[in-house]
C-alpha positions as CSV (number, residue, x, y, z in Angstrom):
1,X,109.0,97.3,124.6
2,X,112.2,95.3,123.4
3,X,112.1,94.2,119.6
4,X,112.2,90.8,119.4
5,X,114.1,90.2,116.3
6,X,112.7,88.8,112.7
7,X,112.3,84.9,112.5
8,X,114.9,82.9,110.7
9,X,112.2,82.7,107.8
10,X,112.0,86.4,107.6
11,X,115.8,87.1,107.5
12,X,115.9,84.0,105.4
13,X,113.7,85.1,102.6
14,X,115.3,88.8,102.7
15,X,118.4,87.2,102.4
16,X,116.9,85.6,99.2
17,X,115.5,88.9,98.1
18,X,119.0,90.3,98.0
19,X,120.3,87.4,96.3
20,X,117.4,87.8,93.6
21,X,118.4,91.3,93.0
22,X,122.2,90.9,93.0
23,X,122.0,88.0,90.6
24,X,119.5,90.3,87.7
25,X,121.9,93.4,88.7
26,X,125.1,91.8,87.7
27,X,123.3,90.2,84.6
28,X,122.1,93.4,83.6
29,X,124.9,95.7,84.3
30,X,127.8,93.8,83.6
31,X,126.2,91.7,80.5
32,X,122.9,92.7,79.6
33,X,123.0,91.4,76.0
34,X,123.0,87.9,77.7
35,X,119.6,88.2,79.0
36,X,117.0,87.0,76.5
37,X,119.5,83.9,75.6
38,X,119.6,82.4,79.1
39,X,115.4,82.9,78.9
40,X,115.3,81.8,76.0
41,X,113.9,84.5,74.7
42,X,115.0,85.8,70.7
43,X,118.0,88.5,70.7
44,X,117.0,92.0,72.1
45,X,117.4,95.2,70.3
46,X,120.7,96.9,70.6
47,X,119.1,99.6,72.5
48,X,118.1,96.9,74.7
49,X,122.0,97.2,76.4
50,X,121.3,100.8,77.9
51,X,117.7,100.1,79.6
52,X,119.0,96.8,80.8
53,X,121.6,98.7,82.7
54,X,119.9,100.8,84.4
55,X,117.4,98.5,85.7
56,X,120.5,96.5,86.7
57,X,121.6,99.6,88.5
58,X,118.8,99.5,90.3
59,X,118.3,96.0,91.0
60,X,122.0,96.5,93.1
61,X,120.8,99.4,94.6
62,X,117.7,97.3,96.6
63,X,120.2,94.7,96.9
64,X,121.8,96.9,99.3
65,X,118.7,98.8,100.5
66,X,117.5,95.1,101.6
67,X,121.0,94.1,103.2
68,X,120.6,97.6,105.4
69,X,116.9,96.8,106.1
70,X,117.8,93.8,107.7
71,X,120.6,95.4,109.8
72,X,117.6,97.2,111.5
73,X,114.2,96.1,110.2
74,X,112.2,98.6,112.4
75,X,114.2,101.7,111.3
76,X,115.0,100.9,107.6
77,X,110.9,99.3,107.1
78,X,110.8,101.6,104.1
79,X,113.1,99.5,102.3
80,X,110.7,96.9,102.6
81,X,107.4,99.1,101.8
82,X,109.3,99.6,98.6
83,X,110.3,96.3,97.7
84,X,106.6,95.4,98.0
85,X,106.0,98.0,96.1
86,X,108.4,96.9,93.2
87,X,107.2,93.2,93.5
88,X,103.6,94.0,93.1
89,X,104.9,95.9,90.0
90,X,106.7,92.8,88.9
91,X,103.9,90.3,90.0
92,X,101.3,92.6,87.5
93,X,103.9,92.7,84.4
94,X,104.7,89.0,84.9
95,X,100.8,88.2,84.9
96,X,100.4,90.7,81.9
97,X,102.9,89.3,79.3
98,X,102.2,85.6,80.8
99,X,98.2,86.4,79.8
100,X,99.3,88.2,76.1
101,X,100.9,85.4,75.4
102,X,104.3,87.3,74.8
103,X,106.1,84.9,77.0
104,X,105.8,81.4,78.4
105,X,105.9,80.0,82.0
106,X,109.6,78.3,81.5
107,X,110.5,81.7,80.2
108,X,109.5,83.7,83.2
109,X,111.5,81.2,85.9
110,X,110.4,82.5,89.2
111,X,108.6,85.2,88.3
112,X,104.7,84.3,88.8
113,X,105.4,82.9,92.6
114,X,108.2,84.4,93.9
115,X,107.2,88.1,94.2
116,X,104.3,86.7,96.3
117,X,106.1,85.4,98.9
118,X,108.1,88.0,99.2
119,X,104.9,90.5,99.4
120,X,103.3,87.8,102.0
121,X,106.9,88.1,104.2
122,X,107.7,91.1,103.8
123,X,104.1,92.6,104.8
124,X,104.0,90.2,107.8
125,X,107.4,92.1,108.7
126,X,106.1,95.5,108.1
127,X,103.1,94.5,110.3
128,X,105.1,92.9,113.0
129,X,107.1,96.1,113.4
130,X,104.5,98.3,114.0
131,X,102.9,96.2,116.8
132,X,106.0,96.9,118.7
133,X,106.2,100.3,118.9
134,X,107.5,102.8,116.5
135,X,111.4,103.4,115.0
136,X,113.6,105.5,116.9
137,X,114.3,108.7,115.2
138,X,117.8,109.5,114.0
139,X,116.6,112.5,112.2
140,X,118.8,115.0,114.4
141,X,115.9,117.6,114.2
142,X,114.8,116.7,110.7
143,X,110.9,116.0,110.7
């Protein structure tokens, strides 16, 4: 069965996902001290550099686990499990600190709505996918 390939809303909002996690990468990495004044949160720890970093790191590295997901959706769909994953994460710690009070709404930006559409998409994707058959194996041997 041919794949048809992912609607222009699909591809549209992975294409945001990767723009998401470029955008916090860079911050992080490059400037992580920066952070808390564009939230308008108070000044972070020192310490604060290093941990920023490496989830900057990371952040760049589903930036470019989204980008080859979309190359081939069907064969790379475990980029996308895990970026559900990570925005369900998100989604809870958002709710969390938004519910303790330790930030506000303004301060958290996107947070409370965007990891839900992405979820929402993302699943449809994963769903979508496996209706049509399953990925093609380039394991050369390898279970």
């Amino acid at each position: 069965m041919p794949l048809e390939k992912p609607s222009r809303f699909t591809r549209g909002t992975i294409v945001l996902i990767m723009i998401v996690q470029v955008m916090l990468g860079l911050v992080f990495v490059i400037t992580p001290h920066s952070f808390p004044s564009m939230m308008g949160l108070p000044p972070a720890p020192g310490w604060t550099d290093w941990i920023f970093a490496q989830f900057g790191a990371r952040a760049l590295g589903f930036a470019y686990g989204m980008f080859v997901a979309l190359r081939d959706l069907r064969r790379h769909a475990h980029w996308l499990t895990a970026m559900i994953i990570v925005q369900v994460i998100d989604w809870i710690g958002t709710a969390l600190a938004l519910y303790a009070g330790s930030v506000n709404l303004a301060q958290v930006s996107t947070a409370p709505f965007l990891p839900i559409l992405f979820i929402i998409v993302l699943a449809q994707e994963l769903a979508r996918q496996r209706k049509t058959g399953p990925a093609k194996s380039q394991s050369r041997g390898f279970p």
